[in-house]
C-alpha positions as CSV (number, residue, x, y, z in Angstrom):
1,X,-75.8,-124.2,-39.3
2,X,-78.0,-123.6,-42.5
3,X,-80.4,-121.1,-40.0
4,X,-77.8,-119.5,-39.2
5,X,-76.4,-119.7,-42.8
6,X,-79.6,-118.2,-43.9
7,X,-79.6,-115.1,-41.0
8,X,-76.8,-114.4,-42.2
9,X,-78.1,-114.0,-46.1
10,X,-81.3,-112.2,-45.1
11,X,-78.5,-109.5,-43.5
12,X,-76.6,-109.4,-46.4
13,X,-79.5,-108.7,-48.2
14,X,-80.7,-106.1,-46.4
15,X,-77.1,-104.3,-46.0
16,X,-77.1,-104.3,-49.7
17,X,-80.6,-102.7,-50.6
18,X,-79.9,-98.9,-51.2
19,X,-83.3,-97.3,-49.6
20,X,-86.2,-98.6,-48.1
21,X,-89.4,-97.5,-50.1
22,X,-91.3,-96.2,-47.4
23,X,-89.8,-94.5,-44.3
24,X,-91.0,-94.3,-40.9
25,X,-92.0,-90.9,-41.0
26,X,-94.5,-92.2,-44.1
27,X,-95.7,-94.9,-42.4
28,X,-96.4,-93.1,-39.4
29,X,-98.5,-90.4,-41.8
30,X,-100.3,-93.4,-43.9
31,X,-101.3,-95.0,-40.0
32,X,-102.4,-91.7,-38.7
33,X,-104.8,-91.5,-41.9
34,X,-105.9,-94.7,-41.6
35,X,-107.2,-94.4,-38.0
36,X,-108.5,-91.2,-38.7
37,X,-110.8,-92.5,-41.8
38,X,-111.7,-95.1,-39.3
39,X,-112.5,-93.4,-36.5
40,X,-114.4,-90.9,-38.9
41,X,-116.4,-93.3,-39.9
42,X,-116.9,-94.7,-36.6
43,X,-118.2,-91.3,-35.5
44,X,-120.6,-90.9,-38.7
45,X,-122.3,-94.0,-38.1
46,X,-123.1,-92.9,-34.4
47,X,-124.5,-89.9,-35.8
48,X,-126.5,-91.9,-38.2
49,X,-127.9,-94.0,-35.3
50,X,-128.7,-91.2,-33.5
51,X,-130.4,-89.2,-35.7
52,X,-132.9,-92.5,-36.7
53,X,-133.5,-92.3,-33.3
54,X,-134.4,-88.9,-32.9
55,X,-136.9,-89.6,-36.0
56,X,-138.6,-92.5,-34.5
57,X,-139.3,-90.5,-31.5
58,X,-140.6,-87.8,-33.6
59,X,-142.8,-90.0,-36.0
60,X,-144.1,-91.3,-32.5
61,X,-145.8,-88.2,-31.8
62,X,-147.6,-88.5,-35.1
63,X,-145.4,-85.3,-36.8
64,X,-143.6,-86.7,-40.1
65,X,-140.2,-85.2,-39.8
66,X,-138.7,-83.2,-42.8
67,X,-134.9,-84.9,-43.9
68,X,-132.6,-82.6,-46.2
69,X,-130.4,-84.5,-48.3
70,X,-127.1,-85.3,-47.4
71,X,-124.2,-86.3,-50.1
72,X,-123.0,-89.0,-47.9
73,X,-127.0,-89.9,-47.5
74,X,-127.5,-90.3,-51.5
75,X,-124.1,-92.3,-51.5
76,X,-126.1,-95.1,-49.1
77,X,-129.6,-94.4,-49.5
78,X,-130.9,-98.1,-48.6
79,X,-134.3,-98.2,-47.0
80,X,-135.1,-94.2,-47.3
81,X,-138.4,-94.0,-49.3
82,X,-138.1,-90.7,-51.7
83,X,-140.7,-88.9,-49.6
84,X,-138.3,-88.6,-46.8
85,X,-136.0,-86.1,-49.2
86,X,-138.3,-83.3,-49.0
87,X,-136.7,-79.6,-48.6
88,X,-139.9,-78.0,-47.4
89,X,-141.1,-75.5,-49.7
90,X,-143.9,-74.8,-51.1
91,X,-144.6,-72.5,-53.9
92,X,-147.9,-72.2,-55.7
93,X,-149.2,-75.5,-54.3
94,X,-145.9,-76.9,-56.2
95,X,-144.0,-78.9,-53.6
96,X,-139.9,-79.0,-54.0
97,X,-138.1,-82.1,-53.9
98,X,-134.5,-83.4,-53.3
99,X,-134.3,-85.9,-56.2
100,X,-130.7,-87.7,-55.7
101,X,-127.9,-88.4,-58.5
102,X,-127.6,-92.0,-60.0
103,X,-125.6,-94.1,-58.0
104,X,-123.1,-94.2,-60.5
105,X,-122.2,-90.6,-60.5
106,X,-122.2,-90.7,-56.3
107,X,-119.5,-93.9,-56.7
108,X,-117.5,-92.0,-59.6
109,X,-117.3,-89.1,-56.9
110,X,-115.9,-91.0,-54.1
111,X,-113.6,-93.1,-56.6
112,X,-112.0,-89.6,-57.6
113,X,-111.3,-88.8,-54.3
114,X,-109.9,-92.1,-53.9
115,X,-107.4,-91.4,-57.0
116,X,-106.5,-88.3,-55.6
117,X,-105.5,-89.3,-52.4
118,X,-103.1,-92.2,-53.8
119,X,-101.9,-89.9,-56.8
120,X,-100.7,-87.8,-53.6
121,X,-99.3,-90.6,-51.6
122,X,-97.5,-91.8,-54.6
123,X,-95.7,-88.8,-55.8
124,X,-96.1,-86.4,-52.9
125,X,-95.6,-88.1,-49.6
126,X,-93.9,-91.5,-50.4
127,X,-92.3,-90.1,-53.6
128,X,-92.0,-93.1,-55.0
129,X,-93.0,-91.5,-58.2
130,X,-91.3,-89.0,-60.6
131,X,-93.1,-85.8,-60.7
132,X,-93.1,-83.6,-64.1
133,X,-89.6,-81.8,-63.7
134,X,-87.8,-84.8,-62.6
135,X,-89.4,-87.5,-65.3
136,X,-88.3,-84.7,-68.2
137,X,-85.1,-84.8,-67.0
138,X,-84.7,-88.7,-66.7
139,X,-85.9,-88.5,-70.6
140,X,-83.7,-85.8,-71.4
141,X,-80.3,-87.9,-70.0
142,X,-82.2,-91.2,-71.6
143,X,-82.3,-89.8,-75.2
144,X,-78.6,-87.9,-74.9
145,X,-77.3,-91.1,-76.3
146,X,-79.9,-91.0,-78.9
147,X,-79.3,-87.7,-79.7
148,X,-75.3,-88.0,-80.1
149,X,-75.7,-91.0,-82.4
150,X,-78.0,-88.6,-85.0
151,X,-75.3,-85.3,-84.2
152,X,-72.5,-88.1,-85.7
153,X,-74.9,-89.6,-88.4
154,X,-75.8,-85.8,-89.4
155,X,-72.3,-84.6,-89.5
156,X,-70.9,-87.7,-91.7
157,X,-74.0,-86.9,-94.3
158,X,-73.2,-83.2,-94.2
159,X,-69.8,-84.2,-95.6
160,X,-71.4,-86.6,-98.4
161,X,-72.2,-85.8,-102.2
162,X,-75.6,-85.2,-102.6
163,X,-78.3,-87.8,-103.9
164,X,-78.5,-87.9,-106.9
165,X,-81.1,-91.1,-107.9
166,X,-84.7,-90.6,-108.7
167,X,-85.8,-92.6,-105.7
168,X,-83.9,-90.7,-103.3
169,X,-85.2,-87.3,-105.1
170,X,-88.7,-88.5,-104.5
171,X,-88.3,-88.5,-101.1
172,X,-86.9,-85.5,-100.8
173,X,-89.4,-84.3,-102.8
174,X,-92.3,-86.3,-100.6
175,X,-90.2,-84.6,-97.4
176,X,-90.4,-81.2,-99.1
177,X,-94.3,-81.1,-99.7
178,X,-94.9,-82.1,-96.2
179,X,-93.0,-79.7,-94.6
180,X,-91.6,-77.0,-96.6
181,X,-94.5,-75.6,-98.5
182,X,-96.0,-73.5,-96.3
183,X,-92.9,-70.9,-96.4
184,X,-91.2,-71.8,-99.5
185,X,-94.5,-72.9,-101.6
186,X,-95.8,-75.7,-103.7
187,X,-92.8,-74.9,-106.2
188,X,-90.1,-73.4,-103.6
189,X,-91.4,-70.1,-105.0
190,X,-91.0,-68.7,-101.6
191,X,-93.8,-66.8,-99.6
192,X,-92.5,-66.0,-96.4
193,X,-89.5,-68.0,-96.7
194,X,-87.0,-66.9,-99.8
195,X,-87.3,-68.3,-103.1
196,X,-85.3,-71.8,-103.3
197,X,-85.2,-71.4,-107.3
198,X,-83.0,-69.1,-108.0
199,X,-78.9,-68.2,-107.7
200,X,-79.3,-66.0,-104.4
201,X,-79.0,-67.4,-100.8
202,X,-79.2,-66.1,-97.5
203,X,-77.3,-69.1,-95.8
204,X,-75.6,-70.5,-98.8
205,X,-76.7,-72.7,-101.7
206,X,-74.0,-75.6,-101.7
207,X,-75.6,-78.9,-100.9
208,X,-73.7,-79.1,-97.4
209,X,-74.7,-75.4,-96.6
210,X,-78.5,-76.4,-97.2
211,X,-78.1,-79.4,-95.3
212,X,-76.8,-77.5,-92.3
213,X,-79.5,-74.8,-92.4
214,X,-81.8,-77.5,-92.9
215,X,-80.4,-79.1,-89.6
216,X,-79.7,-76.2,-87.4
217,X,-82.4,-74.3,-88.6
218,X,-82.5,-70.2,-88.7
219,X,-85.2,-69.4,-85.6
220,X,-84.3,-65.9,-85.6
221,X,-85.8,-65.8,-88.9
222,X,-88.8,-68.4,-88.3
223,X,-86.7,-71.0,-89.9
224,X,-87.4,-74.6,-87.9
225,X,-84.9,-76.7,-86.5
226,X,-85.6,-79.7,-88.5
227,X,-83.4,-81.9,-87.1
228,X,-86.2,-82.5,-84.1
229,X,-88.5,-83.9,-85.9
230,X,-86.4,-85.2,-89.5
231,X,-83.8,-88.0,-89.8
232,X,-81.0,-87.3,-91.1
233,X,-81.5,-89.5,-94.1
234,X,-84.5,-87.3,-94.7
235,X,-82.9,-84.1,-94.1
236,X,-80.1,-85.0,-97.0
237,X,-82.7,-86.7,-98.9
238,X,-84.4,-83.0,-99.4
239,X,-81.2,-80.8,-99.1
240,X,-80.5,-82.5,-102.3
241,X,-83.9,-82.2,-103.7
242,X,-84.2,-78.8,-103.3
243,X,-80.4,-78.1,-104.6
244,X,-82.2,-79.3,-108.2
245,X,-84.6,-76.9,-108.0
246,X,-82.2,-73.9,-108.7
247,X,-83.1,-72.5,-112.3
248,X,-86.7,-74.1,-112.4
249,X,-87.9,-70.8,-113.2
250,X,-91.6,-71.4,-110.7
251,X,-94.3,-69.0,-111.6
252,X,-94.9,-65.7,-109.2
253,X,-91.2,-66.3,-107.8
254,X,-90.0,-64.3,-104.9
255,X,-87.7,-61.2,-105.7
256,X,-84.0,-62.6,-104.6
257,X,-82.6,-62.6,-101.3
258,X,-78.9,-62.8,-100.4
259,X,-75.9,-63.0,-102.6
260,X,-75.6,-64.4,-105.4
261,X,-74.2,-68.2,-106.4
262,X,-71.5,-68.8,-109.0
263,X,-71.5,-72.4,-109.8
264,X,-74.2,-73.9,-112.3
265,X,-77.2,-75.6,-110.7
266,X,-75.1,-78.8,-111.4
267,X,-72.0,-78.5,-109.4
268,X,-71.2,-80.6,-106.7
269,X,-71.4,-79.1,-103.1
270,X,-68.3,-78.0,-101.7
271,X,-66.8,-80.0,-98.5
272,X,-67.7,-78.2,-95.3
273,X,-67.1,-80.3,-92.4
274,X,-69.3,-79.9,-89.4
275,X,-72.6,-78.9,-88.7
């Protein structure tokens, strides 16, 4: 009763696993490769034992036969003096000579080609492995979650007062030199991006209408879409930031762009829901 208690849970095991790993057809290809490297190798060592042969019969008859390297001979050159690697010329009494690799670079050869062959088993033939395409689209639908979770954070932010504390100002500030200088300058002057100091704006100069440029980003006009690379903590810490900047009067400022804001540079942002 208990072997037969145990057949049967070995068959329900098996009924229950989804695939096997390797199929016949793969294990057919992975035999036939096997018995050909064999067999190969079989062959090559034949060859070997018939060309000392052929040497000894030849050094018999008092002539010293000339050998030209081989790559599998400097992989397993054991009892070949260095003489034996001549090429046979001879130019201005200057004799040329064969001189093999290290041994390490001959193994590092062979363990390439070694790599290469299971790199293809494993993602080409078996396909155990995902290749480029397929493990960038695992990632993608792994960080979808991810992604939704900083959408929601994002838009409930967006919908916030702005910061208004020194600390949080500092990092917007700390978030601002890192990544914002470069178009909007060391004092949001503006150089190729507009000037973040005075009453005109492009997208809107509300704190939630920075905040969602700042998010979405304006590619068309080589404006980055922050939120893949900044938190969204950041991205309100320096959407507030730069809100204080308006009437800082920066030296060299850009000439205005956009249309003009009517609220003082202290007025709270209006509520804009969404993103």
């Amino acid at each position: 009763m208990k072997q037969l208690q145990a057949m049967n849970n070995i068959r329900i095991i098996l009924e229950s696993t989804s695939q096997p790993i390797i199929g016949v057809m793969e294990m057919l290809v992975i035999l036939v490769f096997l018995m050909a490297v064999i067999v190969g190798l079989q062959g090559f060592e034949i060859f070997l034992d018939l060309k000392r042969m052929s040497n000894k019969m030849v050094e018999a008859k008092g002539i010293l036969p000339v050998r030209k390297t081989t790559w599998f001979d400097l992989f397993r050159r054991r009892g070949i003096p260095m003489d034996h690697f001549v090429e046979g010329h001879i130019y201005d009494g200057i004799q040329e000579y064969d001189n093999a690799p290290p041994a390490w670079f001959n193994w590092l050869f062979f363990v390439t080609i070694g790599i290469a062959f299971c790199y293809l088993m494993y993602y080409h033939v078996l396909k155990i492995g995902d290749l480029q395409v397929a493990e960038y689209e695992k990632q993608v639908k792994e960080a979808a979650p991810i992604l939704a979770k900083v959408q929601e954070r994002a838009i409930f932010l967006a919908d916030q007062p702005r910061l208004t504390d020194e600390s949080s100002l500092a990092m917007g500030k700390a978030v601002f030199k890192t990544n914002c200088v470069t178009c909007h300058g060391q004092n949001a002057e503006g150089i190729a991006g507009p000037n973040l100091t005075d009453d005109y704006w492009l997208h809107g100069g509300h704190y939630n209408e920075i905040f969602k440029t700042i998010f979405n980003g304006v590619e068309q006009k080589g404006m980055p879409v922050w939120k893949k690379t900044l938190k969204p903590d950041d991205i309100r810490a320096v959407a507030s930031y730069v809100y204080t900047l308006r009437g800082s009067n920066p030296p060299n400022p850009k000439a205005p762009q956009g249309e003009k804001m009517t609220d003082g540079p202290q007025a709270a942002g209006t509520k804009q829901s969404g993103l």
